[in-house]
MIDOSE-1310 file (N, C-alpha, C; in nm, 2 decimals, decimal comma, always signed):
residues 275
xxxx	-1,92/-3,81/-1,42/-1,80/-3,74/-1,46/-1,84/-3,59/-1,47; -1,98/-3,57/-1,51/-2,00/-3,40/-1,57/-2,01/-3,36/-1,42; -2,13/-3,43/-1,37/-2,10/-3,36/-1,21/-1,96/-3,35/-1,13; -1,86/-3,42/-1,13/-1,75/-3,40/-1,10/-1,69/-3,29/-1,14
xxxx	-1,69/-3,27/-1,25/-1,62/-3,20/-1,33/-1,70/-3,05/-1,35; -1,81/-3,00/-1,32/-1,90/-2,90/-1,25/-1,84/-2,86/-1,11; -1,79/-2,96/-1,02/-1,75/-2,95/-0,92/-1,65/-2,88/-0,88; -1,52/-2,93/-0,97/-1,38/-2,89/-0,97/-1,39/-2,81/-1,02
xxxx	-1,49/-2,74/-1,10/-1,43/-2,63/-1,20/-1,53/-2,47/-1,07; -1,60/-2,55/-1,03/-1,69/-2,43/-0,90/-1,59/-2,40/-0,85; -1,52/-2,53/-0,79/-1,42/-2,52/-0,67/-1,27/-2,38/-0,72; -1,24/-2,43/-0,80/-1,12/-2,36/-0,86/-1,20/-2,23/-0,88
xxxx	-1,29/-2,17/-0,92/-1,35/-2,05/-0,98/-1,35/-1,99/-0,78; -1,42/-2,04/-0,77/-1,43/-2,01/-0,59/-1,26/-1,94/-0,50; -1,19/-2,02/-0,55/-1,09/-2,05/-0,52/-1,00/-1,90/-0,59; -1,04/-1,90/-0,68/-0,93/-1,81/-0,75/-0,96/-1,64/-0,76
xxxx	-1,11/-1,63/-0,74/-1,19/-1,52/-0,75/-1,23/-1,48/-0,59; -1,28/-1,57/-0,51/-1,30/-1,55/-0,36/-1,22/-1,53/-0,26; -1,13/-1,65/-0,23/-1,03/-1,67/-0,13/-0,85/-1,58/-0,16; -0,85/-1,64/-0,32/-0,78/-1,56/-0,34/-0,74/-1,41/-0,42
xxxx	-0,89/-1,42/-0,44/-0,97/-1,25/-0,51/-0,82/-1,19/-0,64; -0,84/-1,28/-0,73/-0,74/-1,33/-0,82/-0,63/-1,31/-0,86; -0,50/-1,33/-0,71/-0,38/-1,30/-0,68/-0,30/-1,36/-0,79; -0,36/-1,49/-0,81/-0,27/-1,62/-0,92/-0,31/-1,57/-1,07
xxxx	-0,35/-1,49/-1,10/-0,42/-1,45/-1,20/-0,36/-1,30/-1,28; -0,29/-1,25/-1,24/-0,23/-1,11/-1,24/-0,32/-0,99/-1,19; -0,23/-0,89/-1,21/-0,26/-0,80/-1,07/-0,40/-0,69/-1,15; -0,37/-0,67/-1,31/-0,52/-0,68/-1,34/-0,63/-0,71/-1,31
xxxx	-0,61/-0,84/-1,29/-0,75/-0,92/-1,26/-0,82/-0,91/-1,10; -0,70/-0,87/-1,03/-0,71/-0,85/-0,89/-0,76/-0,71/-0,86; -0,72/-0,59/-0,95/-0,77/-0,50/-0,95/-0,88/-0,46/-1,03; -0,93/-0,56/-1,09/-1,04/-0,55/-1,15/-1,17/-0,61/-1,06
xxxx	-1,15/-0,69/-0,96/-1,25/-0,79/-0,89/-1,24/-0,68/-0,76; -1,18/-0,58/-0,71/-1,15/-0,45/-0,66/-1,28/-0,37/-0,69; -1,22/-0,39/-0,84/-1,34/-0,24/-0,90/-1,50/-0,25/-0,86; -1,51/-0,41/-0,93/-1,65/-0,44/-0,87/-1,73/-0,44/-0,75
xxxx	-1,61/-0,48/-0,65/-1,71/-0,44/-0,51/-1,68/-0,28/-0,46; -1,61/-0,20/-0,52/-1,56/-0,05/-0,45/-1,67/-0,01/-0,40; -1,81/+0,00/-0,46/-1,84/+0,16/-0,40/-1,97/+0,00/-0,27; -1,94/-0,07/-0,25/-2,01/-0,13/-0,10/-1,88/-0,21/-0,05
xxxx	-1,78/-0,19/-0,05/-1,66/-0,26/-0,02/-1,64/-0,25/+0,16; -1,62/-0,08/+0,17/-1,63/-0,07/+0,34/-1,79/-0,16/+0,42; -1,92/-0,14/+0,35/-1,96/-0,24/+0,44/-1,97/-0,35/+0,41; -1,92/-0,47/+0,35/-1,92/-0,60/+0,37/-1,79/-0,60/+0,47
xxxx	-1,69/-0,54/+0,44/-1,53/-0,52/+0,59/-1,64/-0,50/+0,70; -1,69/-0,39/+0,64/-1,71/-0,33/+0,87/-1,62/-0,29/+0,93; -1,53/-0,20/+0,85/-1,42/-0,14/+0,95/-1,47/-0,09/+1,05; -1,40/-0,06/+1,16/-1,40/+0,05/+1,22/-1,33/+0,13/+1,30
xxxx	-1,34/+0,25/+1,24/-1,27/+0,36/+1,23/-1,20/+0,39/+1,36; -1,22/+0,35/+1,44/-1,20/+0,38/+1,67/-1,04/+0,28/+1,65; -1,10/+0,14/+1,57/-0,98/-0,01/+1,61/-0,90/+0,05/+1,52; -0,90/+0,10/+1,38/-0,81/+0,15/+1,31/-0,68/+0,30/+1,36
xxxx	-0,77/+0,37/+1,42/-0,65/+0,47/+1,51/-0,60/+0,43/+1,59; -0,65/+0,31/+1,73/-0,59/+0,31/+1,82/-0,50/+0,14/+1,79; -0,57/+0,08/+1,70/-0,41/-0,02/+1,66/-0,35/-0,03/+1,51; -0,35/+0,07/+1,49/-0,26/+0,10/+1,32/-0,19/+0,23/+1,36
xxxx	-0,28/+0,35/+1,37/-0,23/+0,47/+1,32/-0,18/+0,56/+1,44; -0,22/+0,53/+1,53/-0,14/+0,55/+1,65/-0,02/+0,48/+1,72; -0,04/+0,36/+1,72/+0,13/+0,32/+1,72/+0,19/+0,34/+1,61; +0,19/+0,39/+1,49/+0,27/+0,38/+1,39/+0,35/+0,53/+1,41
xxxx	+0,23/+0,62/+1,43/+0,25/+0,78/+1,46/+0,38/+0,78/+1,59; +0,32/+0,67/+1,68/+0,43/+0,70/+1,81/+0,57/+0,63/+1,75; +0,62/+0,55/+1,67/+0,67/+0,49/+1,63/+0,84/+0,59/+1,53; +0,69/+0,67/+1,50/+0,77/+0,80/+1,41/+0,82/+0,93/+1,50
xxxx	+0,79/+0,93/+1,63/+0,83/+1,04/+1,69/+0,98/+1,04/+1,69; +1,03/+1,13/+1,72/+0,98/+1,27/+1,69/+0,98/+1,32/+1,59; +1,00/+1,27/+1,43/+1,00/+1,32/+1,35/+0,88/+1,42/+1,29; +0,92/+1,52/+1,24/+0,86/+1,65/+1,27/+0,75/+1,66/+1,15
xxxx	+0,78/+1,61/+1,03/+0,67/+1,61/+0,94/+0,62/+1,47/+0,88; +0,62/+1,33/+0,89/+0,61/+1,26/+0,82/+0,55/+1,25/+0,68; +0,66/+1,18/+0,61/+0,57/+1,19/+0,47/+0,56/+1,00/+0,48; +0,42/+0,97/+0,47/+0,40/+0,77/+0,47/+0,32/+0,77/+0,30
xxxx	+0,33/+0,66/+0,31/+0,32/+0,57/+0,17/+0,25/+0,47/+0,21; +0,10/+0,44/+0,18/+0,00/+0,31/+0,16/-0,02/+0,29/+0,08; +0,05/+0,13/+0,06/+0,04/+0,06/-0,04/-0,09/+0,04/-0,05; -0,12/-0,03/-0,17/-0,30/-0,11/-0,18/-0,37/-0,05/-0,02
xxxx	-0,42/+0,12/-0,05/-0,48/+0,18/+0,02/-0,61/+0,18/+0,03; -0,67/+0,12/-0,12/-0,80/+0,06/-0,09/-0,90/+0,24/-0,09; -0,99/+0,18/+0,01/-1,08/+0,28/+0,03/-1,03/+0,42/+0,08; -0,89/+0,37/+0,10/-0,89/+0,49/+0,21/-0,84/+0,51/+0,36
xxxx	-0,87/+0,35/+0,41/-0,87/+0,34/+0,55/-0,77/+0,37/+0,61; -0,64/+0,35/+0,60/-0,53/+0,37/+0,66/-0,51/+0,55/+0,64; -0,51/+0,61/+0,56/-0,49/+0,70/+0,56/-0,62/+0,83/+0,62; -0,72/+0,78/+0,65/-0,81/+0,85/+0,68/-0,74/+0,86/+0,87
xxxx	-0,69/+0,70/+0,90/-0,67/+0,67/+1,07/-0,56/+0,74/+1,08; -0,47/+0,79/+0,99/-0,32/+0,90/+1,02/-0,36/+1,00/+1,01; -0,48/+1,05/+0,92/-0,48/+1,22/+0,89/-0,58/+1,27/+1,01; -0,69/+1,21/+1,05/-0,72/+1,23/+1,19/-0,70/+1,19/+1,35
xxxx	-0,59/+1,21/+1,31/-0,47/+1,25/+1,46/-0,42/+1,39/+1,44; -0,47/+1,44/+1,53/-0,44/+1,57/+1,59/-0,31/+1,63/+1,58; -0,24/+1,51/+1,60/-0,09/+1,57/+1,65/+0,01/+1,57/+1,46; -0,06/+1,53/+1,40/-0,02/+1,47/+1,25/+0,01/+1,57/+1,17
xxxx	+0,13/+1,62/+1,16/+0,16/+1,74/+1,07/+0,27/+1,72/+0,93; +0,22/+1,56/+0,90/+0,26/+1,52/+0,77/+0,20/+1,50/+0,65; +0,20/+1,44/+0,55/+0,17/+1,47/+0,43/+0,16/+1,26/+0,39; +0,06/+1,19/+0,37/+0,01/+1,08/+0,33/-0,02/+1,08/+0,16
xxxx	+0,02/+0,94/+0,10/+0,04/+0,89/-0,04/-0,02/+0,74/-0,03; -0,17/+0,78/-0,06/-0,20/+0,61/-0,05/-0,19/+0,57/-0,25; -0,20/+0,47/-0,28/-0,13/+0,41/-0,37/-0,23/+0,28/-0,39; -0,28/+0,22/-0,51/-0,36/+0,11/-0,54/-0,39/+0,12/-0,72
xxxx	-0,45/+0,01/-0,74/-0,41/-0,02/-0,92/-0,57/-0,03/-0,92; -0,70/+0,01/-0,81/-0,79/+0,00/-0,88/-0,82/+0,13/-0,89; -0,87/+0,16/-0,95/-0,92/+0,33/-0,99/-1,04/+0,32/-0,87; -1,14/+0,27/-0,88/-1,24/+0,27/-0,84/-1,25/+0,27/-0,71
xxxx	-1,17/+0,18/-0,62/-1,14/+0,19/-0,48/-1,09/+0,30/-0,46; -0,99/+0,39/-0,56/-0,96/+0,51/-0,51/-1,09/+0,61/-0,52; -1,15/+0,63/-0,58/-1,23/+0,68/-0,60/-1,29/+0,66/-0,52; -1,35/+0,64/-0,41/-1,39/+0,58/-0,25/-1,33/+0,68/-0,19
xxxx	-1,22/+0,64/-0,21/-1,07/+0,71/-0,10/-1,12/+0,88/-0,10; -1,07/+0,89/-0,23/-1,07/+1,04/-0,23/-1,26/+1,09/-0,19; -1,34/+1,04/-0,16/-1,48/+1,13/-0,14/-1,45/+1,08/+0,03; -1,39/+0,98/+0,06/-1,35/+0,95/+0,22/-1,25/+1,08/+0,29
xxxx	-1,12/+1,11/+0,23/-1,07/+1,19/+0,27/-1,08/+1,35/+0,21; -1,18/+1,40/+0,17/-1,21/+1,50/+0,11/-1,22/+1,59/+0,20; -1,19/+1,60/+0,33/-1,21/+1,67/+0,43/-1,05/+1,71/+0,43; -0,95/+1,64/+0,44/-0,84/+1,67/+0,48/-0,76/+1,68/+0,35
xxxx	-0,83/+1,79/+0,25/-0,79/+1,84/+0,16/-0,62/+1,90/+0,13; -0,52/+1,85/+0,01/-0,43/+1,92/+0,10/-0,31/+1,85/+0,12; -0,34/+1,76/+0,24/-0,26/+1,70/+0,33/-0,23/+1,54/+0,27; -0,29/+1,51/+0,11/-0,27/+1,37/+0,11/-0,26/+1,37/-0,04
xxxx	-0,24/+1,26/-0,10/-0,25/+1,22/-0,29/-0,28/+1,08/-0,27; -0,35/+1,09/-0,39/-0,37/+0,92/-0,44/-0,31/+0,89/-0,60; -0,25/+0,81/-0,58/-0,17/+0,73/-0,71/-0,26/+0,62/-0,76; -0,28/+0,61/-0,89/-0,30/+0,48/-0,95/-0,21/+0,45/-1,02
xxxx	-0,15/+0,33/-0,92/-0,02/+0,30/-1,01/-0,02/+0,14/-0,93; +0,10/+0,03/-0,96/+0,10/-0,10/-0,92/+0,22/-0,11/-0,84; +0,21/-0,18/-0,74/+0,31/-0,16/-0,62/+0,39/-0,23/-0,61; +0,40/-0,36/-0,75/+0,53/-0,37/-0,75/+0,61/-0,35/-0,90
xxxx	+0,59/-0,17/-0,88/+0,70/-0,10/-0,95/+0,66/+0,00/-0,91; +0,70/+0,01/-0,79/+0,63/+0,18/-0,72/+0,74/+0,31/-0,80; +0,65/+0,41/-0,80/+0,72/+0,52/-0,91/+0,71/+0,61/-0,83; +0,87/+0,60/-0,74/+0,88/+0,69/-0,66/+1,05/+0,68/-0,64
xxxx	+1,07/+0,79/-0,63/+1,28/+0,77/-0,59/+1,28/+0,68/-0,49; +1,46/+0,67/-0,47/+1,48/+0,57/-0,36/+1,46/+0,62/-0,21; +1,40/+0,60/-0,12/+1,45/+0,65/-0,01/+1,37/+0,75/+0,03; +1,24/+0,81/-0,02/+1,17/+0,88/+0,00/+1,09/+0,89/+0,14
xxxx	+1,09/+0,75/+0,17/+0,93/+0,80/+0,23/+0,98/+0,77/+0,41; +0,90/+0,87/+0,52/+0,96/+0,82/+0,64/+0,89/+0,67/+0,68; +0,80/+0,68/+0,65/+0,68/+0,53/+0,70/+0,63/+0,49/+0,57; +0,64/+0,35/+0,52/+0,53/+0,24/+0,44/+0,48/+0,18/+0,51
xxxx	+0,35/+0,16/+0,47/+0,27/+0,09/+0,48/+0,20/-0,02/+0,38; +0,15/-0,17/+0,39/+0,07/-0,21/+0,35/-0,04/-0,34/+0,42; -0,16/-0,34/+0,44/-0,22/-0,38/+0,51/-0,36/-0,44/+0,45; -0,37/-0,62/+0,46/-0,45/-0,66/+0,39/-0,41/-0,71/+0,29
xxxx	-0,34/-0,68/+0,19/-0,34/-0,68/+0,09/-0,18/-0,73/+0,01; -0,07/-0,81/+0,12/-0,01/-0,83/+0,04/+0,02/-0,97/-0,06; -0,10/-1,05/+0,03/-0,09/-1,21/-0,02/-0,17/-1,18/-0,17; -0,23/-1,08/-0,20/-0,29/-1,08/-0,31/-0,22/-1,02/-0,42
xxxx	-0,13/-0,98/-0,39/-0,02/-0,94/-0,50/+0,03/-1,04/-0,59; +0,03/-1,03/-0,72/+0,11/-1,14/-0,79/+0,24/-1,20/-0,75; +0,29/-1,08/-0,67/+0,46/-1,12/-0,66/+0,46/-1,04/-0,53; +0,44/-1,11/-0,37/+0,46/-1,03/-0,27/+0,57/-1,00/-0,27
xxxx	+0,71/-1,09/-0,28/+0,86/-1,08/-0,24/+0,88/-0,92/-0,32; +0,88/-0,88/-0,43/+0,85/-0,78/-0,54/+0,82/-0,66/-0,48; +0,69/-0,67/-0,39/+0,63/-0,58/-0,37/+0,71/-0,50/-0,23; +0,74/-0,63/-0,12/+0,83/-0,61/-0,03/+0,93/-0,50/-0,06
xxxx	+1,02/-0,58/-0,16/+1,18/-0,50/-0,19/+1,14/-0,36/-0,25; +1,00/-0,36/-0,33/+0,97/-0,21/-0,35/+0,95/-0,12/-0,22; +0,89/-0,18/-0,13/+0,84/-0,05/-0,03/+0,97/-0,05/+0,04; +1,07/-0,13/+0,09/+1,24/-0,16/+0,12/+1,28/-0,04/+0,03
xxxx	+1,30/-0,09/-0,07/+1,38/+0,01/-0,19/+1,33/+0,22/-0,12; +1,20/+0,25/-0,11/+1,11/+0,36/-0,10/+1,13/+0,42/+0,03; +1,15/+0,33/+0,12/+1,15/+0,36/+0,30/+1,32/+0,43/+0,33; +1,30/+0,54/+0,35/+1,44/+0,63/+0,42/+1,53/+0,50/+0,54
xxxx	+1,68/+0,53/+0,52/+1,70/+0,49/+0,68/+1,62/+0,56/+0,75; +1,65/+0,43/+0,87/+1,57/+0,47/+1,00/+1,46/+0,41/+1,00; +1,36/+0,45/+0,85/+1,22/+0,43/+0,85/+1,14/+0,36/+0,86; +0,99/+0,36/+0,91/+0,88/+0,23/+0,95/+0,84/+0,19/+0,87
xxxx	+0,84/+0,06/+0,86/+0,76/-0,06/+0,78/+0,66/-0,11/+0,86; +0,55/-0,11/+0,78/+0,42/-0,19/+0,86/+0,36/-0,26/+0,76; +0,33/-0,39/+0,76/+0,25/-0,46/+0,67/+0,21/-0,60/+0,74; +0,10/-0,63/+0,68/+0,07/-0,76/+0,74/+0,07/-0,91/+0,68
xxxx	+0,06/-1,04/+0,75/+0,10/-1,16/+0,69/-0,04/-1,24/+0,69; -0,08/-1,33/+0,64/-0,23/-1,38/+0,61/-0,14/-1,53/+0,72; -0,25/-1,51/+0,78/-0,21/-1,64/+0,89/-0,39/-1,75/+0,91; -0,36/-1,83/+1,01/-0,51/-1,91/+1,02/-0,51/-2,01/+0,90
xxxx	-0,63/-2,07/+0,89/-0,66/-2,19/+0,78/-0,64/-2,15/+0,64; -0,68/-2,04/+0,61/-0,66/-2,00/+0,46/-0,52/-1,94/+0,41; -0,46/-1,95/+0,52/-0,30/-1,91/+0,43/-0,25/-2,03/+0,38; -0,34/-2,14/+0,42/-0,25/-2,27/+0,33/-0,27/-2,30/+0,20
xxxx	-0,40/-2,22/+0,16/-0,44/-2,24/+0,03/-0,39/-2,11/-0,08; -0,30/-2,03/-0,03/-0,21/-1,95/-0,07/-0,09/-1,91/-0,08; -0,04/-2,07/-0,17/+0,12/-2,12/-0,14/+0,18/-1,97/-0,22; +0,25/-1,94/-0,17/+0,39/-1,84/-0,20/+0,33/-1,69/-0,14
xxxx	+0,23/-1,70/-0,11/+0,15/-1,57/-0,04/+0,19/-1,55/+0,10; +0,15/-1,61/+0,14/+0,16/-1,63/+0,29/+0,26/-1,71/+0,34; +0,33/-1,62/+0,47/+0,48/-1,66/+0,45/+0,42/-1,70/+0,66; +0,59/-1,83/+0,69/+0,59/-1,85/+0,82/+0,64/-1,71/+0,87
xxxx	+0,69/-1,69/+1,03/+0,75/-1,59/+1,03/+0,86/-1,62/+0,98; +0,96/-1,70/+1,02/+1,10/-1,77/+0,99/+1,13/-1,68/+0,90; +1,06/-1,73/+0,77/+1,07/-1,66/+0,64/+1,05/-1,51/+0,61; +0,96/-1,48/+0,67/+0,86/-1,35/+0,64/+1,02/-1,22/+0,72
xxxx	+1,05/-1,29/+0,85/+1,19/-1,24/+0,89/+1,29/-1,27/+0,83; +1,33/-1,32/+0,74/+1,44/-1,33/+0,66/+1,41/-1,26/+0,58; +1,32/-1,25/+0,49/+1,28/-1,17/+0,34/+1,30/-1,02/+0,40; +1,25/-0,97/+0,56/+1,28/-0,82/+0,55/+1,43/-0,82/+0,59
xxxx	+1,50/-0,91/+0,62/+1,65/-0,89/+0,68/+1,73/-0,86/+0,53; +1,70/-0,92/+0,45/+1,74/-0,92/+0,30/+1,71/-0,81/+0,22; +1,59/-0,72/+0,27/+1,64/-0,58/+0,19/+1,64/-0,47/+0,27; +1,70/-0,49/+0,42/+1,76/-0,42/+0,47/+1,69/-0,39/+0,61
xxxx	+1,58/-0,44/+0,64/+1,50/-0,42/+0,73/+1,51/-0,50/+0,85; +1,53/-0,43/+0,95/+1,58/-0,51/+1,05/+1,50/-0,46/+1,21; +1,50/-0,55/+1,32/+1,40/-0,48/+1,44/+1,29/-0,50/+1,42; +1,27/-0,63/+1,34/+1,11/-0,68/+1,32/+1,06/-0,70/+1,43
xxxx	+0,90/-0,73/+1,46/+0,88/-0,82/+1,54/+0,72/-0,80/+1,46; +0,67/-0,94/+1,51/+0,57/-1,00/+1,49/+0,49/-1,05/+1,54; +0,35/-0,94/+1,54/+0,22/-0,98/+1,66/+0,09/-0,99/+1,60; +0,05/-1,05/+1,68/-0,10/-1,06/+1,64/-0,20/-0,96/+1,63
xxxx	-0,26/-0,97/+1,55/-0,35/-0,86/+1,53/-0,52/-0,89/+1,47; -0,58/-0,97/+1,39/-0,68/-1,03/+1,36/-0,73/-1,17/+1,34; -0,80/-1,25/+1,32/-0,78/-1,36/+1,35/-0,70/-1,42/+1,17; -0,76/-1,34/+1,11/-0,63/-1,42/+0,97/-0,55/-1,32/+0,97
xxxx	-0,50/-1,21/+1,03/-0,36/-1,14/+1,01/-0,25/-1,15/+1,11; -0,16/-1,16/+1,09/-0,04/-1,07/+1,21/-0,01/-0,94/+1,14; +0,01/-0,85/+1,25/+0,09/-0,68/+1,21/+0,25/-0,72/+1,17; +0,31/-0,73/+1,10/+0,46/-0,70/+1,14/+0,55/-0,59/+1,13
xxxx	+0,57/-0,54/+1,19/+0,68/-0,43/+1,20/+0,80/-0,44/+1,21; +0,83/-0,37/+1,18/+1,02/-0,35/+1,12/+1,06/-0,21/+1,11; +1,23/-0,19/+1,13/+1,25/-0,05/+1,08/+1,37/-0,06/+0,99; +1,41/+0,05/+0,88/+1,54/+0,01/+0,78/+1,60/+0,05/+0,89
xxxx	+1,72/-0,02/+0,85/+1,87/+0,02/+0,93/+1,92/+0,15/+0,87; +1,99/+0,23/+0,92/+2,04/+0,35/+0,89/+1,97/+0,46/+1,01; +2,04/+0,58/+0,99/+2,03/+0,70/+1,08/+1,83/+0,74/+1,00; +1,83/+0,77/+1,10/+1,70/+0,84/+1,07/+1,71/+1,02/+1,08
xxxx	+1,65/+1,09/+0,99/+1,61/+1,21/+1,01/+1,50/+1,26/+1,09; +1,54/+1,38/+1,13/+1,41/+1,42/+1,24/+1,33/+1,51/+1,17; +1,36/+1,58/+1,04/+1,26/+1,64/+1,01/+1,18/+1,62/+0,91; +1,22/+1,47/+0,85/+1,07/+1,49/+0,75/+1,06/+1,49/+0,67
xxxx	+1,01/+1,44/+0,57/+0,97/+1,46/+0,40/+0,81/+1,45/+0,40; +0,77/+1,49/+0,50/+0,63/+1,57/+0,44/+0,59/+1,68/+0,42; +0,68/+1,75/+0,40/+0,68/+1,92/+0,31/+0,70/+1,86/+0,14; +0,78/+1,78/+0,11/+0,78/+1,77/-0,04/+0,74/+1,76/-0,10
xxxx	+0,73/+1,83/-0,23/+0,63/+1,86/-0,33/+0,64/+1,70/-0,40; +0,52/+1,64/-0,45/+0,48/+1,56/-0,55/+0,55/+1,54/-0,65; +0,58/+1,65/-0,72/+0,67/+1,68/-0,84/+0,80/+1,60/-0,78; +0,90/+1,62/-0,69/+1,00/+1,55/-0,68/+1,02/+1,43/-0,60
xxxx	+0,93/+1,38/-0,55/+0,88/+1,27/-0,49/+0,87/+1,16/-0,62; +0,78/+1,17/-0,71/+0,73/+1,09/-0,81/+0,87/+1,05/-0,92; +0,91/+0,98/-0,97/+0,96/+0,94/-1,08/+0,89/+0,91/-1,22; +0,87/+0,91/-1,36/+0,80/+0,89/-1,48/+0,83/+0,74/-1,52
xxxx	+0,71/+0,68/-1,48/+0,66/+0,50/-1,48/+0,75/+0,48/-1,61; +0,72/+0,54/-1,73/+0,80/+0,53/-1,83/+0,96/+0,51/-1,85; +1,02/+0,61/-1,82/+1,14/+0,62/-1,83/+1,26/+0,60/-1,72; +1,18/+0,58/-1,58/+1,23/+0,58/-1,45/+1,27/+0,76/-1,43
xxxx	+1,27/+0,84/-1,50/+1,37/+0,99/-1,47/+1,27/+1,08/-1,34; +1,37/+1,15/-1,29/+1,29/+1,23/-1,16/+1,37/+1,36/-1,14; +1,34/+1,49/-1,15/+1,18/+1,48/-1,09/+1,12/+1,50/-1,18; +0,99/+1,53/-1,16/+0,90/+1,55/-1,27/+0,89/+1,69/-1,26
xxxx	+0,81/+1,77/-1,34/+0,75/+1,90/-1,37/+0,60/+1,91/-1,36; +0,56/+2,00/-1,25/+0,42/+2,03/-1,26/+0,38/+2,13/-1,36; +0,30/+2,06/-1,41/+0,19/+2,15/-1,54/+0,03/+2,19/-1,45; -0,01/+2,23/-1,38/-0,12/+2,24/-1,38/-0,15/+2,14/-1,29
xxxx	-0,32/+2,08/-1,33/-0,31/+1,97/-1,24/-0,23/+1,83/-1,26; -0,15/+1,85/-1,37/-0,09/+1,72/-1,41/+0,08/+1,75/-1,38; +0,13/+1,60/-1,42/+0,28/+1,63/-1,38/+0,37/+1,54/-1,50; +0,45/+1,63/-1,57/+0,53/+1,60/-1,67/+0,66/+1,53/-1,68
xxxx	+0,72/+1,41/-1,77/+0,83/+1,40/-1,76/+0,92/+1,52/-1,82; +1,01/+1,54/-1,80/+1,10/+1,67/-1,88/+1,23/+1,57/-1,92; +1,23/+1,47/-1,98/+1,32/+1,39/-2,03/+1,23/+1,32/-2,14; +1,16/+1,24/-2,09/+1,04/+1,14/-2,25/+0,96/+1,21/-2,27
xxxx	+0,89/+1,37/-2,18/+0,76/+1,38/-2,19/+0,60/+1,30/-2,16; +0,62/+1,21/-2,06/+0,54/+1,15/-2,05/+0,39/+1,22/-1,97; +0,31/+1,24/-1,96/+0,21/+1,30/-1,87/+0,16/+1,22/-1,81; +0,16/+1,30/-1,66/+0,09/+1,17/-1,55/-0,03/+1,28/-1,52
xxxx	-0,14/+1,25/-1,59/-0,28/+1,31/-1,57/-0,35/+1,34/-1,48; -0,42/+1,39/-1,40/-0,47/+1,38/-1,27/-0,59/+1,37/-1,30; -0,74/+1,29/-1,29/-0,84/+1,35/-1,32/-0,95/+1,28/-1,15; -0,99/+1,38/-1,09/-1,08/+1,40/-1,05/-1,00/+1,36/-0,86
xxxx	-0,86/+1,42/-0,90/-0,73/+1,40/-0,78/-0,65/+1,30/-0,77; -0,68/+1,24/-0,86/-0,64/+1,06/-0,86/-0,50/+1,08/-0,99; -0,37/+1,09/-0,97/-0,29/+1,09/-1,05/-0,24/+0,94/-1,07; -0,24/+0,93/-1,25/-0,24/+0,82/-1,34/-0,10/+0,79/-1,34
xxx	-0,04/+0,71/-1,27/+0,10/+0,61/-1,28/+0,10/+0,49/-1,33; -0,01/+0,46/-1,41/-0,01/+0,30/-1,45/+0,09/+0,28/-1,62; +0,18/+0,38/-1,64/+0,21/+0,32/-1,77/+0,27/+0,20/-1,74
């Protein structure tokens, strides 16, 4: 019985911290099991940086033409990757917001994109209650990362709620043998297309892309703009986690509510959205 019971308790530990790197567990804990592998995280992945431009950040870029400045939003941006594959494209004269609840992964990010000073922000904040107006952004993004969310459906209708008409959605679906051991994570398409028709997203389609992911793309219904919300300042982009009020007030390196007074701190480029 002890050995059995040594067994089931490996299994579930395995289970909860490995496969599902502690999605069932809250988003704490997921972003805490983050923290620990951040600073060797890119080489146990093995990204690489060539497959990332020419099947993420280049169809996404063509996807947005002609709009003149894009402003995108990566969800659980992790190290960095996705936004390093937009800001080196040449033709890219927008403004990127990657977004994640581990500090420490960000912290990756920002010594990854230090070069393209400027042109990008990192939030530490939880993505599903992104702290940003309605309607903001021309492209969301999330990739990797949404079966590990406590509440994917949640996180969906946030980046929905965030995405301008017109605008691109990109995120991926955990497919293969291990999406079965991640009931409510991993969705069929059937479904996964119904949930974006439901908060407004429509013109999906759904391809392959790794051997445990599909890409799916989608765009919101409505007119799209051609020029862009990648000129806008931070300050009116952001909303105060606290009180939901917008816009905020820049102080310096930090950014103020001017209704509760809340301070969203910036320290070392990484602005604190986690109240």
């Amino acid at each position: 019985m002890t050995v059995a019971l040594v067994f089931l308790l490996g299994a579930f530990v395995y289970w909860a911290f490995f496969v599902t790197e502690g999605a069932y567990l809250g988003a704490r804990v997921v972003a805490w099991t983050y923290d620990l592998t951040a600073a060797k995280y890119d080489r146990i992945k093995q990204f690489h940086p060539q497959d990332d431009e020419w099947l993420l950040s280049m169809p996404l870029l063509r996807a947005l033409n002609p709009v003149r400045a894009p402003l995108i939003l990566d969800v659980a941006t992790g190290t960095g990757r996705m936004p390093r594959a937009i800001l080196s494209q040449p033709a890219f004269r927008g403004y990127v917001v990657g977004l994640d609840l581990s500090r420490k992964m960000l912290q990756q990010a920002q010594a990854k994109l230090s070069a393209y000073a400027g042109r990008y922000a990192l939030i530490w904040g939880d993505a599903q209650q992104l702290a940003f107006e309605d309607e903001t952004f021309d492209a969301v993004c999330c990739l990797e990362a949404l079966e590990f969310m406590p509440k994917p459906r949640d996180v969906l209708k946030e980046m929905g709620r965030v995405l301008r008409p017109g605008g691109i959605f990109l995120t991926t679906n955990r497919v293969n043998w291990e999406s079965r051991l991640m009931p409510g994570k991993a969705f069929r398409d059937p479904e996964m297309l119904t949930m974006l028709e439901d908060i407004g997203l429509g013109h999906a389609q759904i391809r392959p892309w790794q051997v445990y992911y599909d890409l799916v793309w989608a765009r919101k219904e409505g007119m799209r703009s051609l020029l862009g919300r990648g000129t806008a300042e931070l300050a009116s982009i952001l909303r105060c986690p606290t009180c939901q009020h917008a816009p905020l007030r820049q102080e310096g390196d930090h950014l103020r509510c001017p209704l509760c007074g809340s301070v969203l701190a910036s320290e070392q480029g990484i602005i604190d959205a986690t109240f």
